[in-house]
N, C-alpha and C positions, 0 to 999 in steps of 0.2 A: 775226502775222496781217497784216501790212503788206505780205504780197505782192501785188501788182497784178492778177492773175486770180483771186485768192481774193475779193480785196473787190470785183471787178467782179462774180463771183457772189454773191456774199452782198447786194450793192447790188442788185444784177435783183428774186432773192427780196422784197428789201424795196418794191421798185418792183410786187410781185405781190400784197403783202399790201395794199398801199395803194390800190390797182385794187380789191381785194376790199373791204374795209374802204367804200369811199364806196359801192358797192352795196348795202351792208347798210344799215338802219333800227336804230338801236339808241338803250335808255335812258342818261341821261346820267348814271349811278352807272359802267357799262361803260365809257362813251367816254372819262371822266377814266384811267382805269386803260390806256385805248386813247393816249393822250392822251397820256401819263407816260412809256411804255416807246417809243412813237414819236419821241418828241425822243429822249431817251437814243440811240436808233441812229441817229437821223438826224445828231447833232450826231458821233456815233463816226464815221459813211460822211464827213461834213464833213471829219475828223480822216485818214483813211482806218485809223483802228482798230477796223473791225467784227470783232466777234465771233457764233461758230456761237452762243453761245449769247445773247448781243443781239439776235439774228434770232428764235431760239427762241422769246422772251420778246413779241416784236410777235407773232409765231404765237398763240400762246399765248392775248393779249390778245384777237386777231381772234377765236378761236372761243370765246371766251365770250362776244360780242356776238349 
């Protein structure tokens, strides 16, 4: 997953969820679990080892806020 327009897509998406995520209101039981799985990818995008499903998982997070 180290190819360079895969994680430039996979970084956008995470860059979309993050847009999303500060417009939301949410309790802070959510945001720890928002909180958890955000490093995890951010520190991966760092790495540039993002994965479909470390994206999935920030998704994931978002709409249960």
């Amino acid at each position: 997953m180290s190819d360079p327009i895969t994680q430039n897509r996979l970084s956008m998406r995470l860059e979309r969820y993050l847009s999303d995520y500060r417009k939301k209101n949410s309790d802070p039981l959510s945001r720890k679990e928002w909180d958890t799985v955000w490093h995890v990818a951010d520190v991966a995008r760092t790495d540039n080892c993002l994965t479909p499903e470390l994206v999935d998982d920030v998704r994931i997070a978002l709409d249960k806020l």
